[in-house]
N, C-alpha and C positions, 0 to 999 in steps of 0.2 A: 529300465534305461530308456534314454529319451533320444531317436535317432533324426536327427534333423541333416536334412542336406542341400549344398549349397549351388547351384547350376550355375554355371557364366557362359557364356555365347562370345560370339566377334564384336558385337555390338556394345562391348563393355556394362553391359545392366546384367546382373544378377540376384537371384532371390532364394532364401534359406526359409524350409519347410518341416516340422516335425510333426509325432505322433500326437501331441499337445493341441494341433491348428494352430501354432502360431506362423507367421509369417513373415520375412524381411526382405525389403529389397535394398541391395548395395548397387550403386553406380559410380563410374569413373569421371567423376567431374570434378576439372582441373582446380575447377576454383574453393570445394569443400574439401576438408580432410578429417580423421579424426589424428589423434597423438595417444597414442600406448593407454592413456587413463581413458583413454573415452571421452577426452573433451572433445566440441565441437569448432570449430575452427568459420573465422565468419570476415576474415580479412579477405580483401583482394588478390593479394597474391596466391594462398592457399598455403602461407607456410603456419605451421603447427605453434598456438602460443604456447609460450613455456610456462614454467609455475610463478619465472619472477616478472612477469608483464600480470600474470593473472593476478598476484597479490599487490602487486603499484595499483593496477584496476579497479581491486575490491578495496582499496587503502583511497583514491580519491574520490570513490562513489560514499565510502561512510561518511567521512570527512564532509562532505555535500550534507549531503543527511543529517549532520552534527550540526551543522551550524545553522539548516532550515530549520530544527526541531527547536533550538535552541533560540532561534531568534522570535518564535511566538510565543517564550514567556519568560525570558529577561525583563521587555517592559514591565511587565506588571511590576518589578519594585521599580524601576525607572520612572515610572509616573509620575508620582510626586514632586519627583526632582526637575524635571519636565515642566511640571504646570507653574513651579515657583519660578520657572526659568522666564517662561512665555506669558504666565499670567493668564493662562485659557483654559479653565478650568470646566467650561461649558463644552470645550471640545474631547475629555478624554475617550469619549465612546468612541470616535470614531479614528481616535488611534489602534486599537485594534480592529475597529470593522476595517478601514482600509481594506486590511493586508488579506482580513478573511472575505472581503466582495470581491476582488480580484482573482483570487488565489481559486475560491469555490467559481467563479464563472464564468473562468479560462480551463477547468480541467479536462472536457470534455473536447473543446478546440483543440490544446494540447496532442490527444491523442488521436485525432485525425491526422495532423503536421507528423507525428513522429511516422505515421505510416508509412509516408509519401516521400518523405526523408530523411538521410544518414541519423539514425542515433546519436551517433558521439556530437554531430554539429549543431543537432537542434537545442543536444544538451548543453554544449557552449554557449552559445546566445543566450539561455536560460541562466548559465552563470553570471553572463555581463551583465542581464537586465537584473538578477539579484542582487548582483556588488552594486551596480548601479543608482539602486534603491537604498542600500545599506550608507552608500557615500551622501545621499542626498540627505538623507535620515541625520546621521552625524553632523554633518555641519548646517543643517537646517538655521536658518534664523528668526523664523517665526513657527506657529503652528500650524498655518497652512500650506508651506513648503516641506514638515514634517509629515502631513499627513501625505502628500504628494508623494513623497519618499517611500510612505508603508505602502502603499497604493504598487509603485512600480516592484517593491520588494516581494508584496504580497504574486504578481503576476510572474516574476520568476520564479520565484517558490513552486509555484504550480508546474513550470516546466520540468525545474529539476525532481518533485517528486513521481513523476510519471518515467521520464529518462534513467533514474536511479536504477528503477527496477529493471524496465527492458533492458540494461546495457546488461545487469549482473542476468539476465536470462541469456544470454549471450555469450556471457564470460566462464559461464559454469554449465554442467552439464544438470539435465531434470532433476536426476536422483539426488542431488547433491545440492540442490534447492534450499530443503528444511535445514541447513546448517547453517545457510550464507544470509537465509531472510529470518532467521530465528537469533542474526548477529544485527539485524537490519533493525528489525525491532525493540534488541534490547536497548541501543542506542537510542532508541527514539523516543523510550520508556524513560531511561535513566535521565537525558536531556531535558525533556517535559517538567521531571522535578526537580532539576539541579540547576535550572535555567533561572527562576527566580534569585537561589540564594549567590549566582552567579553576577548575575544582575544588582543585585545588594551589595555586591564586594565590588566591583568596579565603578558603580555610582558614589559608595564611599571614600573610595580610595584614591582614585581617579577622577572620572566624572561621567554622567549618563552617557555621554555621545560615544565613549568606547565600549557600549552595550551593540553597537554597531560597527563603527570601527573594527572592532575583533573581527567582525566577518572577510573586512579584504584582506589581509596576511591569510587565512585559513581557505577561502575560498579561492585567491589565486592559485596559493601551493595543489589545492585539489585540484584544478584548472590546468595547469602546466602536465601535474603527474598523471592527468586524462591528459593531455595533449597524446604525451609520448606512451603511452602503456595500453590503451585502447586504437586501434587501426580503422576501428565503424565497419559496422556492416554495409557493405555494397549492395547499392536500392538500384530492383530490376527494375523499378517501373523507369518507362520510356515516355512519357506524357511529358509535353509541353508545360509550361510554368501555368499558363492558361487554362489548359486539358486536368490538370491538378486542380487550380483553385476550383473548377465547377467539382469536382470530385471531390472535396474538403465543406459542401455542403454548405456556402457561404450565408445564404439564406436562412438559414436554421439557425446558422451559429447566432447573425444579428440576430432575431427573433428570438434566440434561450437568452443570452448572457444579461439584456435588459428585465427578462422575465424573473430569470433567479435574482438579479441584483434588486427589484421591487418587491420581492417578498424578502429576501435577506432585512431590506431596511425598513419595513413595516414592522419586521420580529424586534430590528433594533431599537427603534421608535416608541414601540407599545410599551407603556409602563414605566419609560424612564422621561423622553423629551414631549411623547405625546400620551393622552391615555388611551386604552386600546381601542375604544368606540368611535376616538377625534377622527374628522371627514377625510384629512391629510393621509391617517392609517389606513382606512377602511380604501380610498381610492388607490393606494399601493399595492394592495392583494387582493382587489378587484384586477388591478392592471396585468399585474403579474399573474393572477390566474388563468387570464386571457391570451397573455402571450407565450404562456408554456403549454396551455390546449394546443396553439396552433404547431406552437414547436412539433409536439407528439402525431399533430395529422401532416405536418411534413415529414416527419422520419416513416408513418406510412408511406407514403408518397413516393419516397425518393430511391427509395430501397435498398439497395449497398453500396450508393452514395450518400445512403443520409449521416450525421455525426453521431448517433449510434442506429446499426441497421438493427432491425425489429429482430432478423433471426437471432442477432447477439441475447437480447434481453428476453428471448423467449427460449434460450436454452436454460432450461432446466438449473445446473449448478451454478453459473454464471447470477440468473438471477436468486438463490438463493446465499449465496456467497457477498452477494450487494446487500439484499437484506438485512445482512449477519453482523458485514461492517458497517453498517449503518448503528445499530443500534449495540454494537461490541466496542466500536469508539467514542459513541456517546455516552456510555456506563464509564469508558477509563476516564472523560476527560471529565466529567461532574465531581467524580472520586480524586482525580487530580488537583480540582478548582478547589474545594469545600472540604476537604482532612485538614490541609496547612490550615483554610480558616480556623476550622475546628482547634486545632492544636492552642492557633496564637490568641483568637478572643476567647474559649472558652475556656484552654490549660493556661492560659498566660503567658505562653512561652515567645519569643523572639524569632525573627523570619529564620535566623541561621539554627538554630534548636529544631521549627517546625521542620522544617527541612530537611534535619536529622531524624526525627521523630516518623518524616512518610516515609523512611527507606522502607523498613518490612515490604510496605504496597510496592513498591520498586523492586526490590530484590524479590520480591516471591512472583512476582510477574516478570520477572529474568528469566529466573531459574524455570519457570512453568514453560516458559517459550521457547529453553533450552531441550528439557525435558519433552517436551511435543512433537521436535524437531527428532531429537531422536528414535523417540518412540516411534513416530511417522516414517523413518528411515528403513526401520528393522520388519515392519508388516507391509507399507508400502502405497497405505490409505491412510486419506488426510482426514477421512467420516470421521473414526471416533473420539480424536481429539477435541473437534469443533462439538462433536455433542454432547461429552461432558462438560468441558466450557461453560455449553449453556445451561447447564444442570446446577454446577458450581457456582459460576459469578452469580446467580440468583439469592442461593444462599446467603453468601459472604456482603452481598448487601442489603439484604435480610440483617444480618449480625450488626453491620455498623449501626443500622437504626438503633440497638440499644443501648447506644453509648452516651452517658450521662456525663452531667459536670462532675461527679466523682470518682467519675472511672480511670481506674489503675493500670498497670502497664501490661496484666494479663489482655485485659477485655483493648485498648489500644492498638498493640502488636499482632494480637492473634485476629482479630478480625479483619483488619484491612490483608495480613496473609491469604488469609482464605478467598476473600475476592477480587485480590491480587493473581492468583495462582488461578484461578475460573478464565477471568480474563484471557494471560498468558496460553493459557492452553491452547486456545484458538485464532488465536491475533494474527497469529503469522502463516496460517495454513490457509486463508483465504486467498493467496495470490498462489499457492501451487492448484487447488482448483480450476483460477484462469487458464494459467497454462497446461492444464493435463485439458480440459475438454476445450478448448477452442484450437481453430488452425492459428499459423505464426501468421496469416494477416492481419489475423483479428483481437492479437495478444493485445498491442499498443490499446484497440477501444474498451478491451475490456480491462485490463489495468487502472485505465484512465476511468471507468465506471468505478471503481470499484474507490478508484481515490477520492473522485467526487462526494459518493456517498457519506465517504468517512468523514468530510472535509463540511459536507451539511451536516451532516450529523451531529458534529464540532458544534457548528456554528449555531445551530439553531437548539438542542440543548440547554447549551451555556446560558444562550441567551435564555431560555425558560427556564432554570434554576436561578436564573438571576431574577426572572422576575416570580418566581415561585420561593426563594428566599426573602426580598425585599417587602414582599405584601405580609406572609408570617412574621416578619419580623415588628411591621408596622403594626399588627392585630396584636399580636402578644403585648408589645409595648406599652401600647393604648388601652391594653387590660390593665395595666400595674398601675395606672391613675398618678405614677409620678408630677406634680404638679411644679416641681419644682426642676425637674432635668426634662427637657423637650423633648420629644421622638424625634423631632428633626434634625438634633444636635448629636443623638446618639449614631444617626443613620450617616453624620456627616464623617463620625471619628472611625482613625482606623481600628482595625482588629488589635492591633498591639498597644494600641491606646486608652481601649476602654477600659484598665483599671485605673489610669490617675484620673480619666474624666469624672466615673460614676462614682459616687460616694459610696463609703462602707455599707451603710444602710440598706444600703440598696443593691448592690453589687454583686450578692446571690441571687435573687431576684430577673436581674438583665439577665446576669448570665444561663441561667435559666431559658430564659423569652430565647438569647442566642440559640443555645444548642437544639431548641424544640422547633427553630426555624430552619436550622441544620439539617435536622433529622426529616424535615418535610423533602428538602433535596432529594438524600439518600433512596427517599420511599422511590421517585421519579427513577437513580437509580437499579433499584428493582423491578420497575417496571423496564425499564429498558434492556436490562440483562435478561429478563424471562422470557422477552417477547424473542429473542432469539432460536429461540427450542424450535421453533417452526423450519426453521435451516435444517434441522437433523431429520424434517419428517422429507423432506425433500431434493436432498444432495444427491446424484448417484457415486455409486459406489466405483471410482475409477483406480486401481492399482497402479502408481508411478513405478513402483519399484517392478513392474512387467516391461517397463521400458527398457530400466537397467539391464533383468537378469539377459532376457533376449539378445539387446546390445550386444552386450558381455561375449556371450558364446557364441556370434556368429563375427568378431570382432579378433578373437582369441584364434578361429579360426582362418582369417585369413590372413592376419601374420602368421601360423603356423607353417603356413604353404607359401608367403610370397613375404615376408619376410618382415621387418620391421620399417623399410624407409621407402624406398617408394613404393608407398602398396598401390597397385591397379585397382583395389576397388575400394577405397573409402566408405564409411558409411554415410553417405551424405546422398538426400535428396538434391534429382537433377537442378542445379542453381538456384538454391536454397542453402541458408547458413544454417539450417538445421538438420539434424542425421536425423534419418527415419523412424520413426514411431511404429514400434511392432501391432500390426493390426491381427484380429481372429480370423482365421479364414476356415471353410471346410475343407474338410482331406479329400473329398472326391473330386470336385469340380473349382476349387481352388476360389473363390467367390467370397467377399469380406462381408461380414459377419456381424462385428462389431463398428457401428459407421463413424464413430470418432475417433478411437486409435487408429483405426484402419484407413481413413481418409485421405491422408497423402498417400500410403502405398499404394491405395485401389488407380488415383489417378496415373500413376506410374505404371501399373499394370496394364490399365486399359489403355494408355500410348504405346506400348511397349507390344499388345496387340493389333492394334492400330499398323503399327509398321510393320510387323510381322506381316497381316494381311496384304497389304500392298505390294510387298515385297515380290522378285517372282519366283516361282517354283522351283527354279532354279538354284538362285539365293537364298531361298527357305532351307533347301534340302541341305543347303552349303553351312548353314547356320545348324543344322539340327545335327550334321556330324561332325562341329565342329564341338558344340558341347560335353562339356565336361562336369562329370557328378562326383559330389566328394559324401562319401555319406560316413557320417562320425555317429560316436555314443556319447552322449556326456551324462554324467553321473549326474540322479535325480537329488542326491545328497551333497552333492559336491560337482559345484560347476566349473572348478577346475580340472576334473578329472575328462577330459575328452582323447577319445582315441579313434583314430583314421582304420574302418572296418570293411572298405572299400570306395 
């Protein structure tokens, strides 16, 4: 039996101790509460949300998420219809660089701004400046006011996907994480491949510009039901507008976003408008190299004012959870890009078929990230998920390399399954890591790290598959000696087109050169899904579900004594929207142990000292007999079973 006991004084702070070393402190501040489940409570007034604000909340944050996921890959069948429209055909690249140069080199800004202020309003503006972009996008009338369009869409996107998450870390308690981000994901799974054939039916039916369009009905409605459903968390910092911006690191920021944006456009440049050696390339990622050295020696420099402080990026799981998603989002999105191709040049099939044809990779990357979530729920550690992950997706893109032009709907289905399902497993357990080992200052940078990575990762990728396809495809081609169908002619037609272009004769043949240019992708890959194994040699091992059980029972217990509605002690750190994180401590000398869970309570402890010492002799003495010890048993099997034993 596990005897924990709970002390409270005059002073309102109180802390629960067992035979375990675990530790809790509860405090009486007005402004935190929890509600009966253990939510955390993070509005101003300190009243308890209920379940139907919490699900309006989780219902305009998906909705958000639905229509960012969605709006990075509608274009792609909108293109066409686009360039027939404008006649600009020399511009399509930088209809999608836009939206990914702003989006990747605001993330980072992003999460400095949400620091310093309200969540729910940074979030808002984020919405405006996406609808913003979506509006300009749609009634564009040329293709320089379109790109303009992706450009501002792309820089709200980047807000809202930073916001999304802090608000739902807000809206939900820890434990309860892997369900709500494992719903986060599958959205953003199922959207990624649904967005194209979405895209095809609205350009068909309608016309390109409500490939955009759609976002303002969806986006306001999420907009309004954030209005009234989220309250924002109340930002203590007291700094002046001024006192902030120098604390938002303004220096760095100009000096990163030009740096990433010159290597972004050197990767988009090489191989398609310039070749990789041309001087225009080569002076890009010279410049850009230069200006993110300097970025990195002012984040030395500046220290927890820089736009990520060094301590962030040198904890441990933080940086190996950036790693992860670095190259765990760059394996989804190549397999995203390149199966549909696969499907429509090399099975023949139609964008609405191919479409049909990648669910498996969809649904088995659902279900895995369902699955993950729960599994992760019932042990309590996000480790061994993310390490099979990377055990699996290695495999499973291993498998697709051997898929030929006559490959059957065993070899089809069950391969993309498998690194479908590697994937999933770990996709979504890399943002409970943030929040298990960083404090809630530092959630919004590391969040924001960790989108970033995903976001280059994306970007720059694609873009090396793209030019790692386009050169395979040229060397194959130019093997077949076709003298009569150009390589330039075949590279110009779509995937869906190259059966009526290429003649019978020949038509085995390409399709051939196609899939073996495919399969070069895939290898890239396997490469990028193995390299993730190095995250399993290096995560530590944090238990979320030690948050919960502790919670639990020291939560149980002081409604049991002061009742369900105004309870005196809440678990909420002093003016902090977050309840306390049970730290280790020693049973003798009461001293923490473990220095990241234990990190908020230590500094409550040692104020709590602090005033105690100062206090006088008097009032010490008045404090020590005014205390009161509850000391309970709770059942090592059953942590409902507590009983009052003195």
């Amino acid at each position: 039996m596990v005897r924990p006991a709970i002390e409270s004084d005059n002073s309102g702070e109180s802390a629960a101790t067992s035979s375990f070393g675990v530790a809790l402190t509860t405090t009486s501040n007005r402004n935190g509460r929890v509600n009966r489940w253990g939510t955390r409570v993070n509005n101003a007034n300190g009243q308890c949300p209920g379940w139907g604000k919490s699900f309006f909340a989780m219902l305009s944050l998906y909705l958000l998420m639905l229509i960012v996921a969605l709006d990075r890959t509608t274009l792609s069948t909108a293109i066409p219809a686009i360039t027939n429209e404008f006649n600009t055909l020399e511009d399509i690249g930088w209809y999608a660089s836009a939206y990914l140069l702003t989006n990747c080199a605001t993330q980072l800004a992003f999460g400095k701004i949400y620091k310093f202020y309200n969540y729910k309003w940074v979030l808002m503006i984020a919405v405006v400046i996406f609808e913003v972009g979506s509006a300009i996008c749609g009634s564009a009338s040329n293709s320089k006011i379109f790109i303009a369009g992706r450009a501002f869409a792309g820089l709200g996107s980047s807000g809202i996907l930073n916001g999304v998450i802090l608000i739902m870390n807000d809206t939900v308690p820890i434990h309860r994480h892997p369900i709500f981000t494992s719903l986060y994901w599958c959205i953003f799974a199922i959207a990624n491949v649904c967005g194209p054939l979405l895209g095809g039916i609205l350009t068909e039916k309608a016309t390109w510009r409500w490939c955009f369009y759609i976002n303002l009905p969806v986006g306001g409605a999420a907009a309004i039901i954030l209005l009234f459903a989220v309250e924002g968390k109340p930002n203590k910092n007291t700094d002046t507008f001024l006192q902030k911006l120098q604390r938002m690191d303004p220096v760095g920021t100009l000096v990163f976003i030009p740096g990433i944006v010159s290597i972004l456009l050197a990767l988009q440049f090489g191989g398609n408008e310039y070749s990789w050696g041309d001087a225009r390339n080569v002076v890009l990622f010279i410049l850009g190299g230069i200006l993110l050295t300097t970025f990195v020696t002012i984040q030395f420099k500046t220290g927890d004012n820089a736009t990520v402080p060094i301590r962030i990026i040198k904890q441990r799981s933080v940086a190996s959870v950036a790693w992860f998603s670095f190259f765990n989002s760059s394996s989804f999105y190549l397999a995203v890009y390149y199966i549909p191709i696969w499907f429509q040049a090399v099975q023949g099939l139609d964008a609405l078929d191919s479409g049909i044809h990648t669910l498996p990779l969809v649904l088995s990357l659902v279900f895995a990230t369902l699955f993950a979530s729960i599994f992760q729920r019932s042990i309590g550690y996000y480790f061994p998920m993310i390490t099979v992950s990377s055990i699996i997706a290695p495999v499973g893109a291993g498998l697709l390399i051997t898929l030929q032009v006559d490959s059957g709907p065993k070899e089809w289905m069950s391969w993309p399954v498998v690194f479908g399902s590697g994937l999933g497993l770990g996709m979504q357990q890399i943002n409970l890591a943030v929040l298990a080992c960083l404090d809630d200052d530092d959630v919004p940078t590391g969040l924001a790290l960790i989108s970033f990575f995903q976001t280059l990762g994306d970007t720059i990728f694609v873009t090396v598959g793209q030019a790692i396809f386009a050169h395979e495809l040229v060397k194959n081609l130019s093997a077949l000696n076709l003298s009569s169908l150009p390589t330039s002619l075949i590279l110009r037609t779509g995937a869906t087109e190259l059966r009526t272009l290429v003649p019978p004769q020949y038509l085995s043949e390409v399709l051939s050169a196609y899939n073996a240019a495919i399969m070069k992708v895939f290898l890239v890959a396997i490469i990028t899904s193995a390299l993730t194994v190095f995250t399993g040699l290096t995560l530590e091992w944090i238990r979320i579900n030690k948050v919960k059980k502790n919670f639990e029972v020291a939560r149980r217990l002081i409604y049991q004594h002061h009742g369900e509605g105004d309870c005196p002690f809440p678990l909420c750190d002093a003016g902090s929207s977050q309840y306390v994180q049970p730290g280790l401590v020693d049973a003798e000398d009461k001293t923490i142990v473990d220095t990241k869970l234990g990190s908020d309570l230590q500094k409550q402890l040692e104020t709590i000292r602090e005033e105690r010492e100062k206090s006088s002799s008097a009032e010490t003495n008045k404090t020590s007999n005014d205390t009161k010890t509850i000391v309970v048993e709770v059942s090592e099997r059953n942590e409902d079973e507590i009983k009052v034993v003195g």
